[in-house]
C-alpha positions, 0 to 999 in steps of 0.5 A, a space after each residue: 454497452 458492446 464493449 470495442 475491440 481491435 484484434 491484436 493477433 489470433 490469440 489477444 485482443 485490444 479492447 477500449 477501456 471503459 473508463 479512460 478510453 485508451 486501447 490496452 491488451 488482453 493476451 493469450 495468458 490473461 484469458 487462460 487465467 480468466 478462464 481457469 476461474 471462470 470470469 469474464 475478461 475485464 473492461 477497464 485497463 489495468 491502470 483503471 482497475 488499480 485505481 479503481 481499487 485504490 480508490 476503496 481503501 482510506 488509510 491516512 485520514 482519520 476521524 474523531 467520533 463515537 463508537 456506535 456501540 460502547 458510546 465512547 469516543 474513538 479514532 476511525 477511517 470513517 468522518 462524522 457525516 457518514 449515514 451508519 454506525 461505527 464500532 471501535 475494536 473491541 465491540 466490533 469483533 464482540 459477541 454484542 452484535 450479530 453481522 447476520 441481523 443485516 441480512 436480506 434476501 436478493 430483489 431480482 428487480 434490481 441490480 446487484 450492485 444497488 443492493 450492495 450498496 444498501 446492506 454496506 449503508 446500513 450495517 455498522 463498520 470497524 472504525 480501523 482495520 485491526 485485530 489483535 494489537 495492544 497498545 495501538 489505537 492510531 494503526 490502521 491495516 495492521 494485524 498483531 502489532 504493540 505498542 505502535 502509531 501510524 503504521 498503516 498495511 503491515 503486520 508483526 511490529 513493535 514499538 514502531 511509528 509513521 511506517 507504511 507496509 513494514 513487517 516484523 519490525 522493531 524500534 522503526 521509524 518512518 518507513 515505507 516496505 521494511 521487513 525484519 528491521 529493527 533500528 531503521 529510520 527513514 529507509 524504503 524498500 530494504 529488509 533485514 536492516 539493522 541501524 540503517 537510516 536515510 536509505 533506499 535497496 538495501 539488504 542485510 545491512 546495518 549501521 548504514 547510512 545514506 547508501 543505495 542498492 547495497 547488500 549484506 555491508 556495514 558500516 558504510 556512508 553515503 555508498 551505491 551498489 556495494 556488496 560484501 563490504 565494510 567500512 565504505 564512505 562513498 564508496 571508498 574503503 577506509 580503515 575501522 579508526 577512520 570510518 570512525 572517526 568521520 561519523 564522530 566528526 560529521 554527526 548527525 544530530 543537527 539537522 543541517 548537517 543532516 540536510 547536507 548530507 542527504 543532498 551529497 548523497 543524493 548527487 553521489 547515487 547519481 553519478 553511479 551507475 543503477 540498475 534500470 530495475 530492481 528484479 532480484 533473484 527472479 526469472 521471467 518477470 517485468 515491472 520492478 522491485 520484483 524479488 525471490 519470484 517467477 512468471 510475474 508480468 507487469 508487477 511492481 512490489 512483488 515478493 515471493 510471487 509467482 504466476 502473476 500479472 498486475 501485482 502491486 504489494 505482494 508478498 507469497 501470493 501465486 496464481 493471481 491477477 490485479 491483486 494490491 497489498 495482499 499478504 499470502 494467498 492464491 487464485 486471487 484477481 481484483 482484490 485489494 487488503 488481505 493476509 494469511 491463507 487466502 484461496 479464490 477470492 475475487 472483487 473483494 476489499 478486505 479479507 483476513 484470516 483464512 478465507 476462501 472462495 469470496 466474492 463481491 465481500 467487504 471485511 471478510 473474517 475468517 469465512 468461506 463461500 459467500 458473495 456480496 457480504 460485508 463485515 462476516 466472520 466465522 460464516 459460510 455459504 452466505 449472500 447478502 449476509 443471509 445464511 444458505 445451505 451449500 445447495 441453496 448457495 450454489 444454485 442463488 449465486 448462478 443465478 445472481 451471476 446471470 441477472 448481473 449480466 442481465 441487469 448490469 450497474 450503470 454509473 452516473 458517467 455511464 459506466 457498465 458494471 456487470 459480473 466480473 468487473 470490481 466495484 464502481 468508484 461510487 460505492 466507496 465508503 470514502 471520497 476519493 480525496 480520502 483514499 490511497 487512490 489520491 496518491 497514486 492517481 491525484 485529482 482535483 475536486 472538479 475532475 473527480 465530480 467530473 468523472 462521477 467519483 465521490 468527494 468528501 468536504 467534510 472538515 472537522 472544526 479544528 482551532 490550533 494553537 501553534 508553539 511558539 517554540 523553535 526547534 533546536 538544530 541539534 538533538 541534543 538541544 531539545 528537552 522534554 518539554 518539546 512532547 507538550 509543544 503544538 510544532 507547524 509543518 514546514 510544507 502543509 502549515 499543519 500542526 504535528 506533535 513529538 511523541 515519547 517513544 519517538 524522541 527517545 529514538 532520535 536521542 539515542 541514534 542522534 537524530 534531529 527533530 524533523 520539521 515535516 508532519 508525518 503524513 508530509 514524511 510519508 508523501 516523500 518517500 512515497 514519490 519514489 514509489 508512485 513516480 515508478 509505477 511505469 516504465 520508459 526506454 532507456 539506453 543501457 549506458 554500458 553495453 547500448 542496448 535498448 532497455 527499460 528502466 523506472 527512472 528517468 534521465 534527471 533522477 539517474 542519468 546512467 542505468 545499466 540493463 540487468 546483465 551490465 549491471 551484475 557484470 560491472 556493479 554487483 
């Protein structure tokens, strides 16, 4: 299909995206970067190719079945109904089993992407993806973790339950982007918290509670922008004696009080002025939640990163473009799932431990130099999981490009797919209902047929017993026999259960029971995150200068632009 394009101005074009129709902007930079490592300009808009993406990664619906190998019955992304074999863990990363006896010579008679598609049918996957943890079965994108349940996409924790992208973190509980906490609870975006709960932009804190967009502060309530301070409660100084006397008077162990306190907070950082972005210590960069990084445009949870343009969750990344949850690496574009030590990998989904030079890969370990392999670890100069020598590898893969180009995939909406564009929605492994696709860019069962995208209806056979137990209003009340009871979700109607170590949290802190289910407690705070993956035009309330902010005039009626907002606030 000839792609239409409109010039933009002598050094950019406006081309019409594949997938949504709508006209977006390749700029000067971009085809410098495309340029630098040899692909060809994309045809899908950036917000097509994130979901596009997102759509290859199943976090959040788990599965019952049995290990293809050992027989035994194991927790896994992939349902019962998939057509190959799962392995848990253990035979996975074993010496039992070979990756390369999947291998199969490239057909020129037909395309890449249909001979992708069957090598990753029939090799068997890793049931969830992690290495190297004790005592975790329930974590998937997880790397080095002990004794942890439900954390998905981070790494180095301990005793930790429910988080979502949290990284060195001990005794954490329910939080989205923590690095280096330990007694956090229900906090998103903060790092280096230490007793930190119900909080939201917070750094260097401990015992804080209830605040928003404060730094290196203790001992403060319900506060917003404060810096360098102790003993605050809604932004006023109180004496030691005081502030702790209200933290006796207004405890937090009984869920109402909780409640109450968590909508005066709400209304409190409302009647503040905020930052219309969160960049921090950051030159020449767009998007938000953009920290300690240079030359990022159009990033959003972007740490340490530097020369890069549509990044979403990285952290000490450089030189790439349209990477997602990527932890450590460089020449990176349309790759999704990575950590340590990644080098010129492109549309790729799952690389790990070292790898360098990959493309069109899936669950890559450790290897180097291959293209269109799945579930490889410790190779090199492979395609289609068949070993080559250097020369032999280098001469198939041009030509490979070229019959891409020549003979592009065409999905069931019409879609072309030819070298440099990432993989079609169709060959995921997953229905698009299963995927972090979902929660970024939801759809309705229809619309995702509609648009030519797979949709699981699988559902496991499932009877629920729900206790007839209530839950006390106040930690205090609640025994031990709470960890036997079947306890229903508030909001989905869904069974949920208490587990030890998270009960011995909330007893400790004075913390009540929650009556949401996990995945319910995730998709909360996961609103403040995909409700501000754009930005609008606001009016800097201070100075009157036209910005742009994340946030709407309902969410925070006054945001002040960067320079207000250090002048007056910080």
């Amino acid at each position: 299909m000839k792609q239409e394009t409109k010039a933009h101005s002598q050094d950019s074009v406006s081309p019409i995206c594949q997938n949504c129709k709508g006209q977006f902007v390749i700029d000067a930079q971009d085809f410098q970067f495309y340029e630098k490592i040899k692909v060809p300009p994309p045809t899908f808009c950036p917000q097509c190719r994130l979901q596009r993406r997102l759509a290859q990664r199943n976090e959040r619906s788990l599965y019952k079945r049995n290990c293809g190998l050992c027989g035994e019955s194991i927790i896994t992304m992939y349902s019962p109904d998939k057509p190959f074999k799962v392995y848990c863990p253990g035979c996975y990363y074993s010496d039992k089993w070979d990756p390369k006896e999947y291998e199969r010579d490239y057909d020129f008679s037909r395309s890449f992407f249909e001979q992708f598609k069957e090598l990753q049918d029939n090799i068997p996957h890793l049931s969830l993806l992690q290495e190297n943890s004790v005592n975790s079965p329930w974590i998937n994108y997880e790397l080095d973790d002990k004794n942890c349940y439900l954390n998905f996409g981070g790494h180095l924790n301990e005793d930790c339950a429910y988080n979502q992208y949290v990284l060195k973190c001990r005794d954490c509980f329910d939080n989205f982007w923590m690095m280096n906490g330990q007694f956090v609870y229900e906090s998103i975006l903060s790092e280096n918290c230490y007793k930190t709960f119900h909080s939201k932009l917070c750094l260097d804190c401990r015992d804080t509670y209830f605040s928003f967009d404060c730094r290196n502060c203790s001992n403060i309530f319900g506060c917003s922008g404060l810096r360098h301070k102790q003993y605050h409660i809604f932004n006023k100084p109180v004496s030691k004696e005081e502030f702790e006397k209200f933290i006796k008077e207004n405890s937090l162990d009984s869920y109402v009080n909780m409640e109450k306190f968590k909508n005066q907070a709400d209304d409190f950082w409302k009647s503040q002025p905020q930052r219309a972005v969160f960049i921090d210590k950051s030159v020449n960069s767009t998007g938000n939640l953009i920290k300690e990084s240079k030359n990022c445009a159009s990033c959003w949870n972007a740490e340490r990163t530097e020369d890069s343009k549509y990044m979403v969750f990285t952290l000490q990344v450089k030189d790439a473009m349209d990477t997602t949850s990527v932890w450590g690496g460089e020449l990176l574009y349309e790759f999704i799932a990575g950590s340590e030590q990644l080098a010129n990998i492109r549309f790729t989904i799952g690389a790990l431990r070292g790898p360098t030079n990959l493309e069109y890969c899936r669950f890559i370990f450790n290897s180097h130099n291959c293209f269109g392999c799945v579930n490889m670890r410790d190779k090199k100069f492979c395609i289609l999981n068949k070993q080559y020598s250097k020369e032999e590898y280098t001469e198939l893969r041009e030509k490979i490009i070229a019959h891409m180009n020549a003979m592009p995939y065409i999905d069931r909406a019409g879609r072309n797919y030819r070298y440099g564009e990432f993989f079609p929605v169709e060959l995921s492994l997953f229905g698009y209902n299963e995927t972090v696709a979902n929660e970024y860019f939801p759809l309705e069962r229809d619309e995702v047929l509609r648009q030519g995208f797979p949709w699981n209806d699988y559902e496991a056979e499932k009877t629920y017993q729900f206790s007839d137990y209530k839950i006390p209003d106040n930690i205090r009340d609640a025994k031990d026999d709470i960890l036997e009871k079947v306890l229903k979700c508030e909001i989905s109607g869904k069974p949920y259960r208490i587990i030890p170590m998270e009960l011995a949290f909330y007893r400790r802190f004075g913390l009540p029971i929650p009556r949401a289910a996990p995945f319910e407690r995730h998709r909360g705070r996961l609103r403040f995150i995909a409700d501000h993956l754009k930005l609008r035009d606001r009016t800097c309330d201070k100075c009157g200068k036209i910005i742009q902010s994340v946030y709407t005039k309902e969410e925070f009626p006054r945001v002040y632009c960067h320079e207000c907002y250090i002048s007056e606030v910080a």
